[in-house]
MIVEX-812096 format. One record per residue: x, y, z of N, C-alpha, C in turn; residue in three letters. Coordinates in pm, whole numbers, padded with zeros to 5 digits, always signed. Layout:
<mivos>
XYZXYZXYZALA ...
</mivos>
This chain:
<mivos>
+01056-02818-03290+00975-02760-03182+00893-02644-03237UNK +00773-02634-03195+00702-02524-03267+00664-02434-03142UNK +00636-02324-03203+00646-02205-03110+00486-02201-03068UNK +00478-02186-02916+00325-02149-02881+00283-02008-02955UNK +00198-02000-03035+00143-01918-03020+00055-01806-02947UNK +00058-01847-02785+00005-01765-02706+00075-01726-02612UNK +00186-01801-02628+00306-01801-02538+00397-01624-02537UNK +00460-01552-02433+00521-01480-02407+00568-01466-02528UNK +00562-01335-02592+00647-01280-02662+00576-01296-02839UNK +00510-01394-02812+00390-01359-02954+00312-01284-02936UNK +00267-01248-03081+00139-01113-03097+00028-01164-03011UNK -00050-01232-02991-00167-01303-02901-00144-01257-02775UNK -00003-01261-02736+00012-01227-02608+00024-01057-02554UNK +00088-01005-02633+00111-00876-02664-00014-00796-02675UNK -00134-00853-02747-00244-00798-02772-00315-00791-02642UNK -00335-00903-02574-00363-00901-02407-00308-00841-02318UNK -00194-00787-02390-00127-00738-02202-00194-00569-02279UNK -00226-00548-02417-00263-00408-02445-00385-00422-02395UNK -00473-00460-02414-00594-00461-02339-00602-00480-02216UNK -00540-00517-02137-00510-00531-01989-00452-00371-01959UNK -00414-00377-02012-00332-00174-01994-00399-00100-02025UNK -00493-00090-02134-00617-00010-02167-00724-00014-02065UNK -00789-00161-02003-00813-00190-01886-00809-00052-01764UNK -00676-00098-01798-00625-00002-01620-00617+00165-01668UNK -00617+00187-01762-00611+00356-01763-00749+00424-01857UNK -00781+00358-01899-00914+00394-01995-01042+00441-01912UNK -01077+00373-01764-01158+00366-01675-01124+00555-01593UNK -00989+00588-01562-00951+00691-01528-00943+00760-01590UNK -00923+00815-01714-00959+00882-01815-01068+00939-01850UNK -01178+00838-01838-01321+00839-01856-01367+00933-01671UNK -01283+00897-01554-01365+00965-01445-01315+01137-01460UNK -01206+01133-01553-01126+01271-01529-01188+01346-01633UNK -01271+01262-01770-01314+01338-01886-01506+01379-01804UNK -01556+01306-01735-01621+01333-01657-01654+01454-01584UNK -01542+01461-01517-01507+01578-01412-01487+01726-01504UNK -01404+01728-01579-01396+01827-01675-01552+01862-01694UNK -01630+01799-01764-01754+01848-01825-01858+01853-01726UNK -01840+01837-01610-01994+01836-01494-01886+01923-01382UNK -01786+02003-01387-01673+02045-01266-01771+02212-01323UNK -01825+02302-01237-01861+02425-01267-01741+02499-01214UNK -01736+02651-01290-01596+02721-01262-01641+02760-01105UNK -01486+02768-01028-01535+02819-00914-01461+02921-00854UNK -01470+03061-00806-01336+03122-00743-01341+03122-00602UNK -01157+03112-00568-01129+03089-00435-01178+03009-00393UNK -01171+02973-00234-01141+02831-00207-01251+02724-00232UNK -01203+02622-00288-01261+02481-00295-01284+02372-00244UNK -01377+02355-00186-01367+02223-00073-01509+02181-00063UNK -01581+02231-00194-01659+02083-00213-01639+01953-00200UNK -01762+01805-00173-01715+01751-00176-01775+01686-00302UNK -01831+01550-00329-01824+01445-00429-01900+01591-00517UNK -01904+01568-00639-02072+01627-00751-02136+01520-00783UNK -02218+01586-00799-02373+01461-00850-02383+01470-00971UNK -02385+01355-01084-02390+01312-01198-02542+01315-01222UNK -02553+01287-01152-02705+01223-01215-02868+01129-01082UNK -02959+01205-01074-03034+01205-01028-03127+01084-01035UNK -03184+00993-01056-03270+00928-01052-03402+00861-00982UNK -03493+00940-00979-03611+00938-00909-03728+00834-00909UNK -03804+00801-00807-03919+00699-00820-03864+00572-00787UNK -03731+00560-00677-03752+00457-00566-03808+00482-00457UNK -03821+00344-00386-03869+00353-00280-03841+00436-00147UNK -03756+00407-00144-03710+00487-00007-03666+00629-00051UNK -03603+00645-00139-03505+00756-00157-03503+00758-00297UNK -03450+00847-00362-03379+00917-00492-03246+00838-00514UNK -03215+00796-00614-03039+00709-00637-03000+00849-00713UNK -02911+00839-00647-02787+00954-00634-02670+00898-00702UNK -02611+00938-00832-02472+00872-00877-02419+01056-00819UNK -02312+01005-00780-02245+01085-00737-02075+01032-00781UNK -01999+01160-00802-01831+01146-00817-01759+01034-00741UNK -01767+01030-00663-01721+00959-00524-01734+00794-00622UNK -01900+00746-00666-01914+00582-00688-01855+00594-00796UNK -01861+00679-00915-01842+00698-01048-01654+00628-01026UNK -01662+00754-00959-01414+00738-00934-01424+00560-00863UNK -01485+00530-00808-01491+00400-00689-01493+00266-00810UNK -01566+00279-00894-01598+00163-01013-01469+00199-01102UNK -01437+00328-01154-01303+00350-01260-01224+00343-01170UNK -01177+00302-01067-01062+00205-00966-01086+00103-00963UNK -01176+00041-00918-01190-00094-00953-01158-00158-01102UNK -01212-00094-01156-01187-00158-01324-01027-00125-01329UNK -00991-00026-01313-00822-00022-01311-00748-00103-01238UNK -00795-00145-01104-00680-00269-01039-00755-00420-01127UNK -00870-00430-01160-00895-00548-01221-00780-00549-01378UNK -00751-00480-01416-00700-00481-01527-00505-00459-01488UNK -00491-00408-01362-00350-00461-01299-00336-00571-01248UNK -00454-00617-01191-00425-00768-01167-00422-00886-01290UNK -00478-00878-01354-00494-00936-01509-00364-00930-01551UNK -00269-00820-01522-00176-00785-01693-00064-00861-01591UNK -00047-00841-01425+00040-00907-01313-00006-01019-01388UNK -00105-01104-01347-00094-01275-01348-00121-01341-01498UNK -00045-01227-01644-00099-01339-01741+00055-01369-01785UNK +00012-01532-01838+00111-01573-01850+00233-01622-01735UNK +00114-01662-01655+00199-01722-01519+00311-01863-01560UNK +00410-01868-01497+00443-01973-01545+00470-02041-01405UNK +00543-02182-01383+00595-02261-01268+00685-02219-01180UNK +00772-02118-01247+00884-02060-01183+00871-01905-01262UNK +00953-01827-01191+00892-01685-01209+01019-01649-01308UNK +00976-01613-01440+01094-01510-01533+01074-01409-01565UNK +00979-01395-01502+00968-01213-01550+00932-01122-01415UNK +00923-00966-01464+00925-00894-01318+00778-00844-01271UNK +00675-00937-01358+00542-00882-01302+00477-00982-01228UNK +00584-01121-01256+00529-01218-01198+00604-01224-01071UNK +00727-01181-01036+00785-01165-00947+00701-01081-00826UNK +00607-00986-00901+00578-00881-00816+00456-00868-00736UNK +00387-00979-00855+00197-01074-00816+00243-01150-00740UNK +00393-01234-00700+00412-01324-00607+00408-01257-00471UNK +00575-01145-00469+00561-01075-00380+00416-00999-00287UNK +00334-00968-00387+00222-00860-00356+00159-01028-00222UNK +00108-01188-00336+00034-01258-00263+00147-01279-00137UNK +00239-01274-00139+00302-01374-00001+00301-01283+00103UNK +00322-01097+00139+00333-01005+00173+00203-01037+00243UNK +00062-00990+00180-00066-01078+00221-00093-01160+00316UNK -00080-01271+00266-00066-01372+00342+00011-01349+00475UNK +00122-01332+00470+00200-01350+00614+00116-01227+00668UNK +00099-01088+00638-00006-01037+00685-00108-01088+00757UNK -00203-01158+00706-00312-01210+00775-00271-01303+00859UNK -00192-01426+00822-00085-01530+00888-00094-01490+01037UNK +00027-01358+01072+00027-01270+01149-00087-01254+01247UNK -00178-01164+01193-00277-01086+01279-00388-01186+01280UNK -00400-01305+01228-00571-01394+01214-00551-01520+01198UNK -00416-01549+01208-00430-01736+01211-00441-01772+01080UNK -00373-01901+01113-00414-01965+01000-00582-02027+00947UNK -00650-02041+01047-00807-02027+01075-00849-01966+00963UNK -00839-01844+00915-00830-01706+00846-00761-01737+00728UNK -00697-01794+00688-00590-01802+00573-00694-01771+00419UNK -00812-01787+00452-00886-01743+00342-00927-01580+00246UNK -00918-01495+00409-00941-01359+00389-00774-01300+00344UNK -00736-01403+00276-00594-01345+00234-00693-01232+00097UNK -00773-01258+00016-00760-01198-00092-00860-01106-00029UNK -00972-01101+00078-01012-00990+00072-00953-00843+00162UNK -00899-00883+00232-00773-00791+00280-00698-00730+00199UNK -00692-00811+00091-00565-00759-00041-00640-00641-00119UNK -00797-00714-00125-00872-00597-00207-00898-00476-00139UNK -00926-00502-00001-00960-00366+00074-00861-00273+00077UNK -00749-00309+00105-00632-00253+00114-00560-00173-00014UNK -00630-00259-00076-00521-00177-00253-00682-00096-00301UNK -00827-00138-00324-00897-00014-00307-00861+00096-00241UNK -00905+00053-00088-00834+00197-00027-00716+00283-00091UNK -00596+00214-00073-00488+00299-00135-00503+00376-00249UNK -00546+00270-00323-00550+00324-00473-00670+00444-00490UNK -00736+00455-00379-00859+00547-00367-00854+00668-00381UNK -00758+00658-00248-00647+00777-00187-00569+00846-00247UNK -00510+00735-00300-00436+00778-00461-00437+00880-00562UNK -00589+00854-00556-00624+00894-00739-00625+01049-00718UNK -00644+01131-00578-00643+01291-00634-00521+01311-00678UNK -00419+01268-00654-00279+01291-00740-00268+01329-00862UNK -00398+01259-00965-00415+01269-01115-00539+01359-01082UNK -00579+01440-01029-00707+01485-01043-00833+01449-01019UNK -00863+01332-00981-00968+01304-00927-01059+01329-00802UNK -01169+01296-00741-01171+01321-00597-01174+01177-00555UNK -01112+01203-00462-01087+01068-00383-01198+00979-00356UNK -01227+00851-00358-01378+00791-00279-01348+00816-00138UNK -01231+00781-00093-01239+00795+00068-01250+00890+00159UNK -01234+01030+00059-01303+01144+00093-01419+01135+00140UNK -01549+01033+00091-01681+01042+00086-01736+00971+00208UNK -01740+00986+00269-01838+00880+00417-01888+00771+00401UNK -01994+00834+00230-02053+00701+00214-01999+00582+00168UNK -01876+00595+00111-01831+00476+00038-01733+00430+00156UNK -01651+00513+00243-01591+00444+00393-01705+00368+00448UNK -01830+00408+00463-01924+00336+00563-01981+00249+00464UNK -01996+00203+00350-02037+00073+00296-01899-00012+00272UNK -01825+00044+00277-01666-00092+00301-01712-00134+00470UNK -01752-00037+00571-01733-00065+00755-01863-00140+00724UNK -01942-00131+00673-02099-00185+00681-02052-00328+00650UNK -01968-00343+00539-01947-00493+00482-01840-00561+00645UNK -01753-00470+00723-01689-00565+00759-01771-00624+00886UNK -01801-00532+00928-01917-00540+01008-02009-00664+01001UNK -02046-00679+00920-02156-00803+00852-02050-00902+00824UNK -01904-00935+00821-01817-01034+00822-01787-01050+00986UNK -01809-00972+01101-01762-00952+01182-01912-01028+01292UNK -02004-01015+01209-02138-01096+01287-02169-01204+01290UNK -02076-01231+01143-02116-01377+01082-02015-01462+01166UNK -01877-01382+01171-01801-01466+01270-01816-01520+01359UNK -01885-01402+01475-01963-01445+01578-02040-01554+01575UNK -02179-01552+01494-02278-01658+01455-02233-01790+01473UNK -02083-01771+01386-01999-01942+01379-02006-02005+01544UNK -02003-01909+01650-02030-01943+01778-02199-02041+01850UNK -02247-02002+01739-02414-02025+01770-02471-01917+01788UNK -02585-01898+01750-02680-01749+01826-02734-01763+01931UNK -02729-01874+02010-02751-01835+02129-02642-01771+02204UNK -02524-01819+02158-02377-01758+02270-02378-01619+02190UNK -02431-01608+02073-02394-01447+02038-02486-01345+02136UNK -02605-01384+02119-02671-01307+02191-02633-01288+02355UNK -02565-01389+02439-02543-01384+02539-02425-01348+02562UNK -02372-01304+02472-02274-01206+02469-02272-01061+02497UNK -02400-01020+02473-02481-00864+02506-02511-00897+02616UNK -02501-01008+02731-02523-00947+02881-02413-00962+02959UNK -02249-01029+02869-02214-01019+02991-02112-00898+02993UNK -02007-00853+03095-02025-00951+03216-02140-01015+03319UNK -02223-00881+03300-02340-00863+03389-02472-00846+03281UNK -02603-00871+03289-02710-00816+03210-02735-00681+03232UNK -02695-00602+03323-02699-00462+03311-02651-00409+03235UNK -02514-00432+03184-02424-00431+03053-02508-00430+02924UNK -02630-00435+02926-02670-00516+02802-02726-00386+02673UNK -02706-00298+02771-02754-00166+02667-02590-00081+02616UNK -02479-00093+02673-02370-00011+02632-02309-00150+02533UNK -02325-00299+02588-02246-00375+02481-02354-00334+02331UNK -02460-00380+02330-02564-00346+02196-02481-00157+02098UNK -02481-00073+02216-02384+00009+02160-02241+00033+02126UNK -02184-00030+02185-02054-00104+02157-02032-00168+02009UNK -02149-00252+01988-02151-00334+01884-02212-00280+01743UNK -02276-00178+01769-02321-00139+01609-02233+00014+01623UNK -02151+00047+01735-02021+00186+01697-01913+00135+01655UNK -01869+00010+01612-01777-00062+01491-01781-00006+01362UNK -01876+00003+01254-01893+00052+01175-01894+00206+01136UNK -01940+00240+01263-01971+00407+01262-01805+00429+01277UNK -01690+00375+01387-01588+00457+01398-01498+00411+01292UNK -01489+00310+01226-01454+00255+01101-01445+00351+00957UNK -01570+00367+00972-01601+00478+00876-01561+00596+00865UNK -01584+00670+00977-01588+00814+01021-01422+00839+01044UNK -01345+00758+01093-01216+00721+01116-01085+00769+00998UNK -01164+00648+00905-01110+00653+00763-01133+00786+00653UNK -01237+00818+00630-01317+00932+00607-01253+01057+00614UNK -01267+01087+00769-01191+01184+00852-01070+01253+00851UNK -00994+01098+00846-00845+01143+00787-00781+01177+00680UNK -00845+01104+00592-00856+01136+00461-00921+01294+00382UNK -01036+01292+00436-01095+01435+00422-00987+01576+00484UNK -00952+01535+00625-00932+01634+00667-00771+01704+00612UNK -00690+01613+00572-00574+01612+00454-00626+01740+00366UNK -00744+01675+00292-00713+01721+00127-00783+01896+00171UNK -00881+01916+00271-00908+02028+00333-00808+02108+00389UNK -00693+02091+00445-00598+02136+00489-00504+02211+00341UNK -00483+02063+00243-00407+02104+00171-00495+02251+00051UNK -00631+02234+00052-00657+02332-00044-00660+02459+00036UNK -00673+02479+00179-00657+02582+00284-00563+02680+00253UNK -00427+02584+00279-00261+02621+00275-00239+02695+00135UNK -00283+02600+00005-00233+02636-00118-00361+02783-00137UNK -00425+02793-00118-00536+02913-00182-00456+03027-00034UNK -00419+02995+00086-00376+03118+00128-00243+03199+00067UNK -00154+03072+00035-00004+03067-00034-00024+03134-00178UNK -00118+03095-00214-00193+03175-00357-00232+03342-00310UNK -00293+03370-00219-00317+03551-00209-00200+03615-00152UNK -00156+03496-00095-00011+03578+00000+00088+03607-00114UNK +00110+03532-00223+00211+03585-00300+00139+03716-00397UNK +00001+03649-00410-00063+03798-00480-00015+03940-00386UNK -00020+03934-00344-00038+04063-00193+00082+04128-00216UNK +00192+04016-00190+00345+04034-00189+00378+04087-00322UNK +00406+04017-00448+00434+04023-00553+00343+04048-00694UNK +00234+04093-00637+00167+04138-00716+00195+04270-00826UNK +00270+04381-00734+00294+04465-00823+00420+04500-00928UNK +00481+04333-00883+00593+04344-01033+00532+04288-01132UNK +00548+04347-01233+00538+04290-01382+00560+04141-01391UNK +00461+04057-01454+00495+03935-01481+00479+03838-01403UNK +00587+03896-01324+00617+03785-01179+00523+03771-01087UNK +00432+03872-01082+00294+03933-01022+00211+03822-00991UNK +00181+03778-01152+00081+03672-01194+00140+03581-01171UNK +00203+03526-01113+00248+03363-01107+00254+03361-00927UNK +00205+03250-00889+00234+03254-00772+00292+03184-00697UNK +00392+03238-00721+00586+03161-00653+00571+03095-00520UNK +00469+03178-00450+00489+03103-00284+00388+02992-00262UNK +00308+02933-00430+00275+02796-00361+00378+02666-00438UNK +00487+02738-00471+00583+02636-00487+00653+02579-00410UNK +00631+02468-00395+00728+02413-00285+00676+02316-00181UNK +00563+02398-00093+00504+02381+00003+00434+02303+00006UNK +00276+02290-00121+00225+02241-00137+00207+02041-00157UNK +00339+02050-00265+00410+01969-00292+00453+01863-00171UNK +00485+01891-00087+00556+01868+00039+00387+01817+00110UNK +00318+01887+00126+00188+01849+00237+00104+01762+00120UNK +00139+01763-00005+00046+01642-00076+00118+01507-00057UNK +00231+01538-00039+00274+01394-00010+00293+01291+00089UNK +00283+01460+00208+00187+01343+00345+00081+01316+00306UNK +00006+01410+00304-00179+01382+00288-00190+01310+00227UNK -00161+01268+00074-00222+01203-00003-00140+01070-00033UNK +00004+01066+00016+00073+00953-00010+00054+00879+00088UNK +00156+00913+00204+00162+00920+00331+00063+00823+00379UNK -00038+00953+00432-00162+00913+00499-00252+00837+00412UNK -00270+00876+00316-00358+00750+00217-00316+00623+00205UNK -00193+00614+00208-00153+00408+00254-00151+00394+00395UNK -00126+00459+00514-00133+00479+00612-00281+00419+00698UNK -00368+00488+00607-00541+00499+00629-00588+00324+00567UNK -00533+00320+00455-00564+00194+00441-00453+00055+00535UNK -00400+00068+00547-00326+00005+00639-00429-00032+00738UNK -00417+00087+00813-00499+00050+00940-00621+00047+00891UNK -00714-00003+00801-00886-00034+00769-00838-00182+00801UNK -00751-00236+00686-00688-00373+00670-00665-00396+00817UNK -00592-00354+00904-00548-00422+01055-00684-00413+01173UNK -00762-00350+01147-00867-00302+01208-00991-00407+01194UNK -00965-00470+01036-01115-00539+00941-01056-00694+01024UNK -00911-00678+00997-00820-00844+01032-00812-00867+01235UNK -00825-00743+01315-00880-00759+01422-00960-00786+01499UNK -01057-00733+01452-01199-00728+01484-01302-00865+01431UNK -01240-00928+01293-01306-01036+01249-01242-01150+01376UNK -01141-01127+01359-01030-01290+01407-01053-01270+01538UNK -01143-01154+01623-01146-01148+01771-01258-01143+01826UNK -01305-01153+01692-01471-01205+01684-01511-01376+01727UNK -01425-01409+01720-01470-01607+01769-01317-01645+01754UNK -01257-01636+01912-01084-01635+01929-01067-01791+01902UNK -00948-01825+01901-00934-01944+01848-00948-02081+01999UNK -00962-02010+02142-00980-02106+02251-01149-02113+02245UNK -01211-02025+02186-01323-02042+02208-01357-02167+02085UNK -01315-02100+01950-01361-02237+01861-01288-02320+01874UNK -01189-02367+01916-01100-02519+01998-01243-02582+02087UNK -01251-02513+02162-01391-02590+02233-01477-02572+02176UNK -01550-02517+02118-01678-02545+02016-01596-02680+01934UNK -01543-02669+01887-01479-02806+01791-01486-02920+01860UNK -01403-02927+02017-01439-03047+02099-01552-03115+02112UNK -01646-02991+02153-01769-03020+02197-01862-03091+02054UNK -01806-03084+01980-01885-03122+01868-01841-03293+01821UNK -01712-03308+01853-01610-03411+01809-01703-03516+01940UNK -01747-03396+02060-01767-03506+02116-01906-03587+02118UNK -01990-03473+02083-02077-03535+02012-02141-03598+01939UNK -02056-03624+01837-02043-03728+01687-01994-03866+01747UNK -01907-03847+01882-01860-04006+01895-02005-04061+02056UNK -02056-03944+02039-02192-04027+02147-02262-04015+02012UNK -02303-03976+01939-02389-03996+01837-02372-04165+01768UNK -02218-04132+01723-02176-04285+01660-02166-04403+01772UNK -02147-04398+01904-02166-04501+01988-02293-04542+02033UNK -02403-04446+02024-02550-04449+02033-02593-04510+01903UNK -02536-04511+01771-02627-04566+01668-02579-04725+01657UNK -02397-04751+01698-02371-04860+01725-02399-04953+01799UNK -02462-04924+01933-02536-04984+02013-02690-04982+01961UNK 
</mivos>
């Protein structure tokens, strides 16, 4: 019997799961070596939000703005692309190892997720639920290592709500555009100016929602720690030594990063995911496309009895 050479546990394989791991931390490295060299010194409190990298002028509408926020948003992405890679290589038929155990767990968790809240109808948006959801988190995540969060930023919450939004029209559409549009008058056509607002404040509270909570965390937490910082100055300032260190943001801090930023950052993505999986799947309910389906079934058999005659 000869040994695969690409198989588990040869160099070929070993070399891939290093590049799959380089993958996932090389991208964060690069947003944190970033931050260091464009971060200006600042005293007392901090609650800027994204910095701007880099300017680029002479489009049309506007100036392109790279800002912290997309920069951190792409070195997350490239980092779960390179956790998902190092999870599914070397899949086999039956699971012997614990990363394949854990790419199973992660897909079936998913699934019954959507299962759950969207039908089997839906069984497709298993993977983009998976992505929204572990972006988000992992978004949320990243000030832990120093970064600034994307979901701090509005704009990158409101181009995830912009996308579901535009999954959430198309759903509709599957209805026909004529029933979409006649959907903005009822119950009544007087209705027809608060549903139109109804329908494009999806995105806005989506956004602003996610954003919000997220923002208003990491604002709180630099609040607490920079007051906990003068209060021990104040207090203990005039012993030797002990002066300079400031004992009373031990503890505390610690404690409110791990709501804010643990906590509430899977929390926040949670509900984007239950919110994106609501709003699509309640977008064209499943009695309505049961009869759109009839009506069509029944048309194909007057179609086919009309061409047979």
């Amino acid at each position: 019997m000869t040994e695969n050479k690409n198989g588990p546990g040869s160099a070929a394989f070993r070399r891939a799961d290093m590049g799959y791991i380089a993958l996932m931390v090389i991208p964060l490295i690069c947003c944190l070596a970033l931050k260091v060299l464009f971060k200006p010194e600042s005293v007392g409190v901090d609650i800027s939000g994204a910095m701007i990298f880099l300017t680029v002028k002479g489009f049309p509408l506007q100036d392109l703005v790279i800002t912290e926020s997309q920069v951190n948003s792409w070195g997350i992405i490239l980092s779960l692309t390179g956790l998902c890679l190092y999870l599914t290589h070397g899949l086999m038929e039956k699971a012997e190892t614990k990363r394949q155990l854990a790419a199973e767990w992660i897909v079936e968790k998913c699934g019954n997720l959507v299962s759950a809240n969207m039908g089997e109808r839906y069984s497709e948006y298993v993977y983009f639920i998976a992505a929204i959801m572990g972006l988000s988190a992992f978004s949320s995540l990243s000030c832990l290592i120093g970064l600034f969060a994307p979901t701090g930023d509005v704009n990158v919450t409101a181009g995830w709500a912009i996308l579901v939004f535009a999954l959430v029209t198309w759903t509709k559409m599957q209805g026909g555009v004529l029933n979409y549009l006649k959907g903005f008058t009822e119950p009544i056509p007087v209705f027809t100016p608060m549903n139109f607002i109804s329908e494009f404040s999806l995105p806005v509270s989506m956004a602003f929602r996610h954003y919000g909570n997220v923002m208003s965390g990491a604002v709180i937490s630099v609040l607490i720690g920079t007051a906990l910082r003068g209060l021990s100055k104040s207090l203990l300032g005039a012993i030797p030594v002990i002066g300079n260190i400031p004992l009373l943001q031990v503890g505390l801090p610690a404690i409110l990063s791990l709501y804010f930023d643990v906590f509430s950052g899977l929390m926040q993505a949670f509900i984007f995911a239950m919110l994106t999986m609501l709003n699509v799947s309640g977008a064209f309910p499943q009695e309505a496309w049961e009869k759109r389906q009839a009506k069509k079934a029944v048309r194909r058999q007057r179609a086919a009895a009309a061409k047979a005659g």
